[in-house]
C-alpha positions as CSV (number, residue, x, y, z in Angstrom):
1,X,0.0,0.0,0.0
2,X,3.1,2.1,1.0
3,X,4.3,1.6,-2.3
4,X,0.9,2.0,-4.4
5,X,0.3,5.6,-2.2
6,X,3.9,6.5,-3.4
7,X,3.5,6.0,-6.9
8,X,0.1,8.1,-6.8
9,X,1.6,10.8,-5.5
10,X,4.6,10.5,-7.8
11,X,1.8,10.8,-10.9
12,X,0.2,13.9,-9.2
13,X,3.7,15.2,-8.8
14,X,5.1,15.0,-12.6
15,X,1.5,15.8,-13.5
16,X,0.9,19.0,-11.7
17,X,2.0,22.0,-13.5
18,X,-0.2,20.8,-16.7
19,X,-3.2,19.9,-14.1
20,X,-2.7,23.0,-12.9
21,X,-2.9,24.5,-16.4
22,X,-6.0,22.3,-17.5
23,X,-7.7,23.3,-14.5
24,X,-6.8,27.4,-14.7
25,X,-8.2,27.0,-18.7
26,X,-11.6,25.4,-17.5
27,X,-11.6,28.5,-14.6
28,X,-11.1,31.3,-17.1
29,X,-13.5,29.6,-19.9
30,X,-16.2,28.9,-17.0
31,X,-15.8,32.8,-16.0
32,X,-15.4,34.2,-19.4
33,X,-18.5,32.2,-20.7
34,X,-20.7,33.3,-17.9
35,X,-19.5,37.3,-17.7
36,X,-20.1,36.9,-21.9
37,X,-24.0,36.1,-21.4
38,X,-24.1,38.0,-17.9
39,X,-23.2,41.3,-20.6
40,X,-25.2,39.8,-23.4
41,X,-28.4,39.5,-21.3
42,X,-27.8,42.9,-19.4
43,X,-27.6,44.9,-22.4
44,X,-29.1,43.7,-25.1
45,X,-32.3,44.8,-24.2
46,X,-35.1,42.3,-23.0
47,X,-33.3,39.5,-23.0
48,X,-33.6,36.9,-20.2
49,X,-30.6,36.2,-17.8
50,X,-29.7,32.6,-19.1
51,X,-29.4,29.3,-16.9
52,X,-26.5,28.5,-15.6
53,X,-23.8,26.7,-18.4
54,X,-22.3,24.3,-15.8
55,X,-24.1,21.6,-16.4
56,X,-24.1,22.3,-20.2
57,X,-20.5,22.1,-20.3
58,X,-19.4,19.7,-17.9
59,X,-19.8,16.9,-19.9
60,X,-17.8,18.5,-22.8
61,X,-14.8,19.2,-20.2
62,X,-15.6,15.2,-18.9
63,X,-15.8,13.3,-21.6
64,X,-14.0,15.3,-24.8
65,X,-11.8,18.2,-23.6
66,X,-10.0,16.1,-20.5
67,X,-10.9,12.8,-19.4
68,X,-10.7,10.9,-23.0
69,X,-7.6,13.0,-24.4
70,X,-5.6,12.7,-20.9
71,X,-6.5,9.5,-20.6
72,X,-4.7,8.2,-24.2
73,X,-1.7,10.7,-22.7
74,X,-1.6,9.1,-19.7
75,X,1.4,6.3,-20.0
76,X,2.7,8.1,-23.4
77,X,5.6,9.5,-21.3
78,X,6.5,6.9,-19.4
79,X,5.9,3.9,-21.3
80,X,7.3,5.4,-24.4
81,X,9.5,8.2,-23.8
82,X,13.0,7.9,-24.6
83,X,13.8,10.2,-21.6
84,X,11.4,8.9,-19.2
85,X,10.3,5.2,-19.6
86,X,14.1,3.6,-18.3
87,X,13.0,5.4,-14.9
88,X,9.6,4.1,-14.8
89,X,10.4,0.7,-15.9
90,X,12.8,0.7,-13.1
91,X,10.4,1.7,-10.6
92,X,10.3,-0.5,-7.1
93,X,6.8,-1.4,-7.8
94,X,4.5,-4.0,-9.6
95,X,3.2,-3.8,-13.1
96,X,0.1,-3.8,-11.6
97,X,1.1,-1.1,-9.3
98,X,2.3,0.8,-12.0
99,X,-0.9,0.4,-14.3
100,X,-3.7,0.3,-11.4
101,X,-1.6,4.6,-10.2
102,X,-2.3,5.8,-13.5
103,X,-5.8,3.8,-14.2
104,X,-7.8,4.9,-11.0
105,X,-6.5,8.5,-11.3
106,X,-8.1,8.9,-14.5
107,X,-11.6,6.2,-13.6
108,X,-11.9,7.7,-9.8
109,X,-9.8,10.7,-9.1
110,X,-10.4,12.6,-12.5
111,X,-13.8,13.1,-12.2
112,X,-14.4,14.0,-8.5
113,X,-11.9,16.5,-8.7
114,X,-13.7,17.7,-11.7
115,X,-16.8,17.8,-9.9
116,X,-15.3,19.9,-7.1
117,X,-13.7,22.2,-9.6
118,X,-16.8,23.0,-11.1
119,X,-19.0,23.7,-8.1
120,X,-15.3,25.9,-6.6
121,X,-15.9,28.1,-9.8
122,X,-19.6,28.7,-9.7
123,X,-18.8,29.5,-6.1
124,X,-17.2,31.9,-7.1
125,X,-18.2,33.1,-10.5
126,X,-21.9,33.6,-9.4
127,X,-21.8,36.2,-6.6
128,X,-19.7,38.1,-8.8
129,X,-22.2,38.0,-11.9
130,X,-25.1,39.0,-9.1
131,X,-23.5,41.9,-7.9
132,X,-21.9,43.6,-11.3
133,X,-24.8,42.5,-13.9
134,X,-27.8,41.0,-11.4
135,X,-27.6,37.5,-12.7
136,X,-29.3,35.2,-10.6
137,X,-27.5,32.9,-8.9
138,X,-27.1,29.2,-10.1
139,X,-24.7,26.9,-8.4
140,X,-23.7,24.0,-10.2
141,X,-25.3,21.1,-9.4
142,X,-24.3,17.4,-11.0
143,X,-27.7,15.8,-9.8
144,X,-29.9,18.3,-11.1
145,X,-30.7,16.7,-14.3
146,X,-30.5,13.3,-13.0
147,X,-28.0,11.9,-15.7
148,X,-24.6,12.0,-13.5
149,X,-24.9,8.3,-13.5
150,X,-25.3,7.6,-17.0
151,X,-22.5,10.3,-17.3
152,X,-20.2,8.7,-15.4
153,X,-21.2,5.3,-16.6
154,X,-20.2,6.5,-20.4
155,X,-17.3,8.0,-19.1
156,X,-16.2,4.8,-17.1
157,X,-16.3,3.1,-20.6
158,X,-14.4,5.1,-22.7
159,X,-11.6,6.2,-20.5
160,X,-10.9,2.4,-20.4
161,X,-10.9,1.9,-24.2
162,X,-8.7,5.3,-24.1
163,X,-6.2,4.1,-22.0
164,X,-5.9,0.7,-24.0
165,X,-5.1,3.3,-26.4
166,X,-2.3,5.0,-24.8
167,X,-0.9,1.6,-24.0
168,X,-0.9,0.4,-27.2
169,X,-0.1,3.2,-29.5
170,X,3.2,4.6,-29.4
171,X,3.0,8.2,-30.8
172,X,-1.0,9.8,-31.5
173,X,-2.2,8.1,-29.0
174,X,-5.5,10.1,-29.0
175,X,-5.7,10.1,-33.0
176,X,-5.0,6.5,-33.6
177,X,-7.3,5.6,-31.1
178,X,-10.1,7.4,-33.0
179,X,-9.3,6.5,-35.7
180,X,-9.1,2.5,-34.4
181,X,-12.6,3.3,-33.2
182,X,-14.0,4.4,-36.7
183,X,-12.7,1.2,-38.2
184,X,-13.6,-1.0,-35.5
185,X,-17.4,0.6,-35.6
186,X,-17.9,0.2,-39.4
187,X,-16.8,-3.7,-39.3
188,X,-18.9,-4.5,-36.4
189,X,-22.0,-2.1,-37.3
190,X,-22.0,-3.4,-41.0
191,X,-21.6,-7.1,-39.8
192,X,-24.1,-7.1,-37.0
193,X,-26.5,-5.5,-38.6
194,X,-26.1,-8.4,-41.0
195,X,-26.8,-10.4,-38.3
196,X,-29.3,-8.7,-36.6
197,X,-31.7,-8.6,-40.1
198,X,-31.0,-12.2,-40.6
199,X,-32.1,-13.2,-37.0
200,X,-35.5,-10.5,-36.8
201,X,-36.7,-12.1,-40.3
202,X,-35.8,-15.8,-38.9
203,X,-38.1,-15.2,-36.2
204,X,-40.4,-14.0,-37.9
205,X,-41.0,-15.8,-41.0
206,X,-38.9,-18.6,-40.9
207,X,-34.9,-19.4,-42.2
208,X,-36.3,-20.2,-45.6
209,X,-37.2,-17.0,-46.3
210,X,-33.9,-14.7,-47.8
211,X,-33.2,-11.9,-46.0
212,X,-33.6,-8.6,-48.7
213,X,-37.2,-10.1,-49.8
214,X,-38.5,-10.1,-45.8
215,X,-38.8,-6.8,-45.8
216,X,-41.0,-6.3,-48.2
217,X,-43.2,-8.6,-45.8
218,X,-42.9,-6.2,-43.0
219,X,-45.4,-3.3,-41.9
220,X,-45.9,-1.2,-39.4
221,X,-48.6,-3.3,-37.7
222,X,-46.4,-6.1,-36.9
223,X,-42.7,-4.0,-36.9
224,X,-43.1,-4.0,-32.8
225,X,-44.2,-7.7,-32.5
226,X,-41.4,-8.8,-34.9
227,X,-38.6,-6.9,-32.2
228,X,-40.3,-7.9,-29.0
229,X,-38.4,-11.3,-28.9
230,X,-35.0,-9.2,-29.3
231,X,-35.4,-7.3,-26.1
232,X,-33.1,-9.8,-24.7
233,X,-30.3,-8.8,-27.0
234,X,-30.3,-5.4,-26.3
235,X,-30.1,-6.2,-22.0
236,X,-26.5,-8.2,-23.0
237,X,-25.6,-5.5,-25.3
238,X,-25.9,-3.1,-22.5
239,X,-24.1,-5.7,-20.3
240,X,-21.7,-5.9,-23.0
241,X,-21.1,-2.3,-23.4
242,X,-21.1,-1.2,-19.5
243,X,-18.9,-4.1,-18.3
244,X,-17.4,-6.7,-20.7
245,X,-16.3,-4.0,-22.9
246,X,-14.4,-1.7,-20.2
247,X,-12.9,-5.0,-18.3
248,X,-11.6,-6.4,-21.3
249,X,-9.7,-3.2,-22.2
250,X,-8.4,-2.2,-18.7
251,X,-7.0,-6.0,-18.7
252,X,-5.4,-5.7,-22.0
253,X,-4.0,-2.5,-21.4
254,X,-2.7,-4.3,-18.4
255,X,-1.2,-7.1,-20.2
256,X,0.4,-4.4,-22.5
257,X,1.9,-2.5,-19.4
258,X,3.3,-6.3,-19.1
259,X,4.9,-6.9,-22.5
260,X,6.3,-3.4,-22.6
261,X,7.9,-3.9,-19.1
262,X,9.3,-7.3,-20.2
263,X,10.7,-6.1,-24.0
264,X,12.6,-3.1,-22.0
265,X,10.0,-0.9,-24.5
266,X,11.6,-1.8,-27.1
């Protein structure tokens, strides 16, 4: 534990003056955004004081402008720089160690202190736009809209596949890992829903029947009677896509931390 404590902190540590830069963008685009409508509202001339943008941006900041992009960053130094990754390899620690500092700082840390940082600046930010323009105040609040747990669930998915990512790629982490993502979605989307048609119109009407000329048989009548037996599918798809899917890339990404440490990066 000793060890796993000092390895957090070490990531914190080498990480802190570009947290610290992340998190003074997000303060001055938070402010900036707010004071901009605050003005906008004020003087335009019977325009309503708009809601609060917290919530309207926190996702953006979440999922797109930090926790995905850091998150295929996150072992790009030390796995793969030629200044860094002797000293890291050589750390007194587990691979395990070593992956499970970096993973849970971007799957647990990340988005508290994200959450924090958000309601700090509205703290802040609101009082200030009450007193100079007479906005009313509107704290950020993650529960409001009741989707912080599908939020965090979406997040908890791609920051895994993102950090397979940064394992596996060795420069463009981010890019490649898009781009893998686009490829990967047209082979599976073009050859499931292959198999998706073939299995609705076996149902249906029987195997003998080819595929392309069942849907002329189709109307809207039966459409929803023809999918009810397929609500099954789309429970494992969600089980698929919530756990399976995450699991299977933090433990490859794992198993990459492995081969890398055993190969000397090479």
């Amino acid at each position: 534990m000793n060890r796993f404590s000092a390895l957090v902190k070490r990531e914190v540590k080498t990480s802190q003056k570009d947290l610290f830069t992340y998190g003074l963008v997000i303060v001055l685009v938070m402010f900036a955004s707010e004071t901009l409508q605050s003005v906008f509202a004020r003087y335009a001339g019977g325009v309503p004081f708009p809601a609060e943008s917290y919530n309207e941006m926190f996702p953006s900041f979440l999922l797109l402008g930090g926790g995905l992009i850091i998150s295929s960053l996150m072992f790009s130094e030390d796995m793969f720089g030629k200044d860094t990754q002797h000293d890291w390899l050589m750390l007194p620690a587990t691979n395990l160690e070593k992956f499970l500092s970096k993973a849970l700082l971007m799957i647990v840390a990340y988005p508290i202190a994200l959450t924090v940082l958000f309601f700090l600046i509205s703290v802040v930010t609101e009082p200030i736009q009450l007193i100079i323009f007479g906005n009313p105040m509107a704290m950020f609040n993650p529960f409001r809209d009741g989707d912080l747990g599908i939020l965090l669930a979406q997040y908890w998915v791609w920051t895994s596949v993102f950090l397979l990512g940064g394992t596996y790629f060795r420069k463009a982490h981010f890019i490649k890992t898009v781009l893998a993502i686009g490829v990967i979605a047209l082979v599976l989307g073009g050859a499931l829903g292959l198999l998706f048609t073939r299995i609705v119109f076996a149902i249906k009407f029987g195997s003998s029947l080819q595929v392309f000329d069942a849907m002329f048989y189709l109307s809207p009548v039966n459409l929803s009677r023809t999918l009810s037996p397929l609500k099954v599918f789309s429970v494992i798809a969600q089980i698929f896509y919530y756990a399976v899917l995450p699991i299977f890339c933090l433990v490859t990404a794992y198993f990459r931390v492995e081969e890398v440490q055993a190969t000397d990066a090479v």
